[in-house]
Every structure is written in structure tokens, then in C-alpha cells.
C-alpha positions as a printed Julia matrix, in Angstrom:
335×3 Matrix{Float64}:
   3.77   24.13  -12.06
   4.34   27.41  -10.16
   4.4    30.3   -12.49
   3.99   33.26  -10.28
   7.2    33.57   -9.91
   6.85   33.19   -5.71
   8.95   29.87   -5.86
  12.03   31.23   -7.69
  11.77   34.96   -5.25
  11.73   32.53   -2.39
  14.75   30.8    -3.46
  16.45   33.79   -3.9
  15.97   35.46   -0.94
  16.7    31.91    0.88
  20.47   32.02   -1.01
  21.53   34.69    1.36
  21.13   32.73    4.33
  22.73   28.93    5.17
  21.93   25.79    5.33
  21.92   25.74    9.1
  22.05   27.32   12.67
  23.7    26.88   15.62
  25.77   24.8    13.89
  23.67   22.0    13.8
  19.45   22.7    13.05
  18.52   22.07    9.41
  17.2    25.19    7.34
  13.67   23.61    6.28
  12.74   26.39    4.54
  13.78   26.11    1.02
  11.75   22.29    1.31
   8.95   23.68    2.76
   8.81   26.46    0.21
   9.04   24.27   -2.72
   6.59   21.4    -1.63
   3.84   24.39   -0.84
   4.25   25.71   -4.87
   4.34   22.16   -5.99
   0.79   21.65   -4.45
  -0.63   24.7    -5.45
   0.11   27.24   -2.36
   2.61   29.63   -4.2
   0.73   32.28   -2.99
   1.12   31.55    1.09
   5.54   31.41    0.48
   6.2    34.56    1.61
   3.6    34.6     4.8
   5.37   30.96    5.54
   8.63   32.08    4.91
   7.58   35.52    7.16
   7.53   33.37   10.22
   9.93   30.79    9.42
  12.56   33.62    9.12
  13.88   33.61   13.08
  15.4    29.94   12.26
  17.89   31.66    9.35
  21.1    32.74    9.92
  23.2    34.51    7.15
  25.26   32.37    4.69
  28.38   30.8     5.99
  31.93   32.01    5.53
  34.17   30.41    3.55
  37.34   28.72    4.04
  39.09   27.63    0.71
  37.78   26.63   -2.89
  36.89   23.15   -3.02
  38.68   21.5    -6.29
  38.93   19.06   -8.87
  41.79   17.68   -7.11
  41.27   18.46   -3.02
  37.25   17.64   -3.52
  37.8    14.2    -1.56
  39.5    16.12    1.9
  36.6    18.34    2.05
  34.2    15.93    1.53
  32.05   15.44    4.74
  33.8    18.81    6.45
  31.15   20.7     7.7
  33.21   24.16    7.76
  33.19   23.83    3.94
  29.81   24.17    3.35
  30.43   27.63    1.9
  32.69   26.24   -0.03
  30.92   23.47   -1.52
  28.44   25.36   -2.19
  30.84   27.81   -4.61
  31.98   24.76   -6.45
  28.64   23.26   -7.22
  27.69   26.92   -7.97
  30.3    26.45  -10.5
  29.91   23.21  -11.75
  25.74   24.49  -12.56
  26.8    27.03  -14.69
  29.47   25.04  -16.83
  27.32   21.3   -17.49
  23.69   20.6   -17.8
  22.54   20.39  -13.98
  21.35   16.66  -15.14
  24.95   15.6   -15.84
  26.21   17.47  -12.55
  23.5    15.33  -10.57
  24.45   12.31  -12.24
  28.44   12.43  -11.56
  28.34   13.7    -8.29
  25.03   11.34   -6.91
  27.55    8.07   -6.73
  30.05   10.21   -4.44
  27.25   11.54   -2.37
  24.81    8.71   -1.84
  26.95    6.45    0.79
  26.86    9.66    3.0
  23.11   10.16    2.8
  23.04    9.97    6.39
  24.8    13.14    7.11
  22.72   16.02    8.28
  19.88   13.98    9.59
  19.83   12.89    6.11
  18.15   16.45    5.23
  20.67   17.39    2.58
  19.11   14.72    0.5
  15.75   15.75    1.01
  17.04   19.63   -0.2
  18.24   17.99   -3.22
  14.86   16.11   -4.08
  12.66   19.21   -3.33
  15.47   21.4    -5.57
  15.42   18.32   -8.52
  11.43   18.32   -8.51
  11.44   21.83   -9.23
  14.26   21.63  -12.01
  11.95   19.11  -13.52
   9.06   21.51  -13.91
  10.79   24.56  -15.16
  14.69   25.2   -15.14
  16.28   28.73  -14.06
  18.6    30.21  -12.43
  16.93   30.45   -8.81
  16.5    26.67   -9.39
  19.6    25.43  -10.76
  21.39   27.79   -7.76
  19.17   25.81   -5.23
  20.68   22.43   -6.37
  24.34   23.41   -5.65
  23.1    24.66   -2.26
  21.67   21.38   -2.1
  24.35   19.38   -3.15
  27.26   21.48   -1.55
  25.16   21.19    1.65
  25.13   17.07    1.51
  29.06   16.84    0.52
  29.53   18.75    3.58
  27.47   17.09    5.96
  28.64   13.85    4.22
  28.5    10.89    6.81
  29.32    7.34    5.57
  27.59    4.38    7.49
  29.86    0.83    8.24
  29.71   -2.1    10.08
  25.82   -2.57   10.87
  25.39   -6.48   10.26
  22.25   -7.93    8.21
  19.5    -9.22   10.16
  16.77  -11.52    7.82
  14.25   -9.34    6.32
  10.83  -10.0     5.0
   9.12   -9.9     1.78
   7.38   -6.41    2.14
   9.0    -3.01    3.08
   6.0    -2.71    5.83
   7.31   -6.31    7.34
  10.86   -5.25    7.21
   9.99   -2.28    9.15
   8.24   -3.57   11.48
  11.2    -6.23   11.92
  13.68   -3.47   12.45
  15.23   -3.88   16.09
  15.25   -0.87   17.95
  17.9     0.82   19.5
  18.58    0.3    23.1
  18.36    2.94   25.76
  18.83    5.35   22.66
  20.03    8.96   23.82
  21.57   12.13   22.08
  22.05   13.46   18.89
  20.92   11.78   15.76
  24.88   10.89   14.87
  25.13    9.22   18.38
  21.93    7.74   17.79
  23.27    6.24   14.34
  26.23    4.95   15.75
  24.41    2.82   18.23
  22.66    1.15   15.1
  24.39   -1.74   14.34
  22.13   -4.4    12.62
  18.95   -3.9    10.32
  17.11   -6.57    8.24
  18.04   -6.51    4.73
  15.44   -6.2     2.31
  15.1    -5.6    -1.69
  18.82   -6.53   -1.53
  18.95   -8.69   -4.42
  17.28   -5.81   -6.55
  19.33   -4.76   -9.54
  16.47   -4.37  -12.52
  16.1    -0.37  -12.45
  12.0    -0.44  -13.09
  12.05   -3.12   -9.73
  14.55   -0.47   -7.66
  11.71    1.97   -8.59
   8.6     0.13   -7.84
  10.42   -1.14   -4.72
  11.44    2.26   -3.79
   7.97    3.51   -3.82
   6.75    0.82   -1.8
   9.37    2.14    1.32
   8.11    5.33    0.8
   4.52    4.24    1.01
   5.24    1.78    3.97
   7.27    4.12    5.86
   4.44    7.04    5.35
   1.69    4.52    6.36
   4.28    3.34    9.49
   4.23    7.17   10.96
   0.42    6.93   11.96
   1.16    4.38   14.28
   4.67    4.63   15.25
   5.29    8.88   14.91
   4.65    9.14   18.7
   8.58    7.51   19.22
   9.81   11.25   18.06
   7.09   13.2    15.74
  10.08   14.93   14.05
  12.46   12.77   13.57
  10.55    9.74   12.41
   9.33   11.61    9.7
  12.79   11.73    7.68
  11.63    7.32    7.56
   9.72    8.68    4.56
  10.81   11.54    3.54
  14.54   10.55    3.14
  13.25    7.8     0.67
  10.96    9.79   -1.17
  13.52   12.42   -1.88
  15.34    9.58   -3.38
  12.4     8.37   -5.63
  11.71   12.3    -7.11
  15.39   12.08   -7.9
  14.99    8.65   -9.93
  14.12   10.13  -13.15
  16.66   13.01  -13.29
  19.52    9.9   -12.76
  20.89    7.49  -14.82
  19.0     4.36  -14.87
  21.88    2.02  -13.39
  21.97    4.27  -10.33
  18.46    2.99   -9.36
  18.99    0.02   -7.49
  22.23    1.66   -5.37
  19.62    4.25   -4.36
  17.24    1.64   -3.61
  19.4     0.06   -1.25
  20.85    3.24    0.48
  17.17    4.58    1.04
  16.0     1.45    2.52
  19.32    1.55    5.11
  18.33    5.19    5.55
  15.02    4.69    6.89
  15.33    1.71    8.85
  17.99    3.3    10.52
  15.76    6.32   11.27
  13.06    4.01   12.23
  15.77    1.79   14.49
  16.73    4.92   16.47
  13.44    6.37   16.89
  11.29    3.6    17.74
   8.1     3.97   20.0
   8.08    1.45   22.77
   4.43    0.13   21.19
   2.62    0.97   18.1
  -1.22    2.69   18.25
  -4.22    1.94   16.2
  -4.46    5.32   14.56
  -7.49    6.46   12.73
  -7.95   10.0    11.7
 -10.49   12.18   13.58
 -12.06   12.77   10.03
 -11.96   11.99    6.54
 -10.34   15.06    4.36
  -9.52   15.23    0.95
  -5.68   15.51    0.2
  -6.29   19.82   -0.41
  -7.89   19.52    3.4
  -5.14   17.71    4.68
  -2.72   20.78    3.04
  -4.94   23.36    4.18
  -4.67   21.91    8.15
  -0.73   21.33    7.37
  -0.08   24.97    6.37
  -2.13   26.29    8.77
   0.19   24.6    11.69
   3.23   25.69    9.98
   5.66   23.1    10.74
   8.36   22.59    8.89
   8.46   18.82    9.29
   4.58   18.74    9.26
   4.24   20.01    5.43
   7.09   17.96    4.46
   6.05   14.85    5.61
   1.92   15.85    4.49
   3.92   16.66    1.11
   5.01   12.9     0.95
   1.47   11.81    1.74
   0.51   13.59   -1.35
   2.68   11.8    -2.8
   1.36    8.47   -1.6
  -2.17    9.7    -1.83
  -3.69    7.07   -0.36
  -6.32    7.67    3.2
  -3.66    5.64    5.22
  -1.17    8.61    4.12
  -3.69   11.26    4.73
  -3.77    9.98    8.35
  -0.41    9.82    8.91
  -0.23   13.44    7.61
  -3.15   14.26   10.23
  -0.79   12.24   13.22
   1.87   14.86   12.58
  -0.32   17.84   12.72
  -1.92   16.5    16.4
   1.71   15.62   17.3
   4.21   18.58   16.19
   4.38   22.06   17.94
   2.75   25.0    15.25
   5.16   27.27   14.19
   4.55   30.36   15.35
């Protein structure tokens, strides 16, 4: 647990500015900023967050109060990210942020997709670091999170069920690729129309967990091999599902499973629209302790580079580490 305080300044000075630019890019930082305290880098935030700053732009305007009654209209309206934003602001101040996750996770979770399904990965970085200390800075970062996913809300239909296999590493690696794939990760996603089912018949919430760490496990292993298809965008194959499994704890038990099964369509979609032509034998070029591994992630600087090494952490096994390394050989630095 941070407590220098770096974490919470960092959030706050991240507030001012939105979740995206141009309209479209993803503001990493407040991920990247939590999964370096988690780990033990507090003190390199601010030099991160130094360099990082060119990708902000300020905070959004808004356009009209999202509501108990007109929440459903707004819901997956980019404009209204300001707005959503305001009424999860709201809603954090009024109920235990718990309770707020919990009613508003149900709503949210079909639309995972949206936002190159980084809005769920800004909630699980903002849950994890609710669950080791709750303030203001923290609570504020969930309804950015939140009001950022409702906005960027993007429902998935009509992709047909392929047979899957008994492992999550199987049904990857069964996942049919897209054809001649080009465009934007929405265009890509619409071309997706059939994926392998797998952990369907899941509905015991201690199984939806195990299960869900397995995809997150598989799909981290997966990126040594298969992270050349698109080094950045295969990486949301794990994250994406591990944001989900940090979130298990702070939910409800019965809203394992459905998180199970929109995770798994989450990352075999990602790993459908991405796909290498051919897998590599991988090895890393050394054997490093997980704090190495950090040390050569933060050093590169990017943004999709310490997020995925932070999900190798998580794994923490040497298949993990590598796939961490991969994305550091693979990714531009920031600089």
C-alpha cells in the first residue's frame, strides 16, 4: 500500500484532464499511475506522469446532467462523458462506492467492449486502489472510471458459438481470426462474428473466479508468442480480464460468473481481431526477477508496456515475466 501520498496527488492532478484525446486515444495515465504505486514505484509517478503529460487534454465539456430517469439515452454517448462523470461523482458521495459498483456493474458489463475495452481496465486499477485505502482522490477516480465506460458503452450481438475446448489456452488458440482485418478497433469488432465458447456452463461463483484467473493467465502467457499480431492492442487479451478479476471481490458474489463470461468474449474477441498470421517460440533473453522485469518496464515508459508487465505480476509466473519482456522488445519507449 502506497502511503506517500504520490498515488492520491496523481489522481488529482489527472481529474483536470479527460479520459481521452482526439476524440478517440485512451488516457493511460491514471492505470499506469496506479499499477506503478501498487508495485512499489510511488516515488517514479510524477517523473512518469512528467512525460506522459503531452497525451492529456483538459476535461471535457459538458452537455446535460445525466439522471435517474434519462441515464438509459446517454448510456453509450460519448459526448456525455462529462456528464457521466458528474453523476457518478454524485452517486460516490451519497452510497458506499461498493454499493455504487455493485448496481451500476450489471448495466455496464454487456458494453465492456466500448473504448477498446479500456474503461474497464480504469475501473479495475481505480477498485484495486479503493481496496487498499479509501479517499477522496480514490473514490473520485472510480466515477471517472465508471462515467468513462457508460459513455463509451458498446454492446456486442450476433457473434455465433463455435465449440470450445477444455482450457482457456485451447480456446484461444481455437479462436478464428478475423479476415483481411482493417481499421479501427470498433470496425475490427464488428467483423467478429463467431468465437468458441468456453466456461459457458459456469455459474458456481468460486469456479467463475478460478476460471477467470485461468484467462488471465492464458491470455498473459498467449502474448509471448502471439503479441507480434499488434504489440498494443493484444495486450487488452489480458488486461481486459484481469481488470475484471481485481473487481471480483469488491462485487456481489452472483455477478461472478456474468463477468466470467463477458471477459472471456472480451478477450477472444481482442485476440480474433488481432491475430498474428503464426505464433513464435518466445523465450526471454534472460531470466529476471518480477522487480527486474518492473525496473526494464518503467524504464521504457509505455503505457501499455507497464500495464500489461502489471498483469504479469499478477500472474507471476516466468512464462508471464516473458511475455512482459515481449512487450518491452516490441512497443515504442515513451519518450
Amino acid at each position: 500500500m502506497d502511503t506517500s501520498g504520490h498515488l492520491d496527488e496523481a489522481l488529482e492532478r489527472l481529474h483536470a484532464t479527460g479520459p481521452e484525446r482526439l476524440g478517440r486515444l485512451t488516457n493511460h495515465a491514471p492505470m499506469v499511475v496506479e499499477a506503478l504505486s501498487a508495485h512499489g514505484h510511488a516515488g517514479a509517478v510524477h517523473r512518469w506522469l512528467d512525460l506522459y503529460r503531452r497525451k492529456l487534454e483538459d476535461f471535457p465539456d459538458r452537455v446535460a446532467p445525466v439522471t435517474d430517469d434519462n441515464w438509459a439515452e446517454a448510456l453509450g454517448d460519448p459526448r456525455r462523458a462529462a456528464d457521466w462523470i458528474d453523476h457518478f461523482s454524485r452517486a460516490l458521495t451519497e452510497q458506499p462506492w461498493r454499493g455504487v459498483l455493485a448496481t451500476w456493474w450489471p448495466h455496464l458489463l454487456p458494453g465492456l467492449y466500448g473504448g477498446s475495452t479500456h474503461p474497464v481496465i480504469r475501473v479495475g486499477h481505480a477498485v484495486r486502489a479503493l481496496e487498499h485505502g479509501e479517499n477522496e482522490p480514490r473514490r473520485t477516480e472510480l466515477a471517472h472510471g465508471l462515467g468513462y465506460w457508460a459513455a463509451r458503452h458498446h454492446p456486442v450481438s450476433g457473434i455465433a458459438a463455435l465449440p470450445g475446448a477444455p482450457t482457456a489456452a485451447e480456446s484461444l488458440d481455437a479462436v478464428p481470426a478475423v479476415h483481411d482485418p482493417q481499421g479501427s478497433f470498433t470496425a475490427r469488432l464488428a467483423a467478429v462474428r463467431q468465437l468458441p465458447l468456453w466456461a459457458q456452463g459456469v455459474t458456481d461463483p468460486d469456479t467463475a473466479r478460478e476460471r477467470l484467473a485461468e484467462l488471465v493467465r492464458a491470455a498473459t502467457h498467449r502474448y509471448a508468442t502471439h503479441g507480434h499480431g499488434e504489440e498494443t492492442m493484444l495486450v487488452h487479451a489480458a488486461t481486459a480480464p484481469n481488470a475484471v478479476l481485481r473487481t471480483l471481490g469488491s462485487l456481489p458474489r452472483d455477478l461472478w460468473a456474468p463477468s466470467l463470461h463477458a471477459a472471456w468474449t472480451a478477450s477472444a474477441a481482442v485476440t480474433a481481431m488481432y491475430a498474428p498470421a503464426e505464433p513464435i517460440d518466445y523465450t526471454s533473453p534472460a531470466r529476471l526477477t518480477a522487480d527486474e522485469v518492473l525496473d526494464h518496464a518503467l524504464a521504457h515508459g509505455d503505457e501499455h508496456v507497464i500495464k500489461l508487465t502489471d498483469t504479469a505480476l499478477d500472474v507471476g509466473d516466468d512464462q508471464a515475466l516473458a511475455a512482459a519482456m515481449r512487450a518491452i522488445e516490441l512497443s515504442e519507449p515513451l519518450s
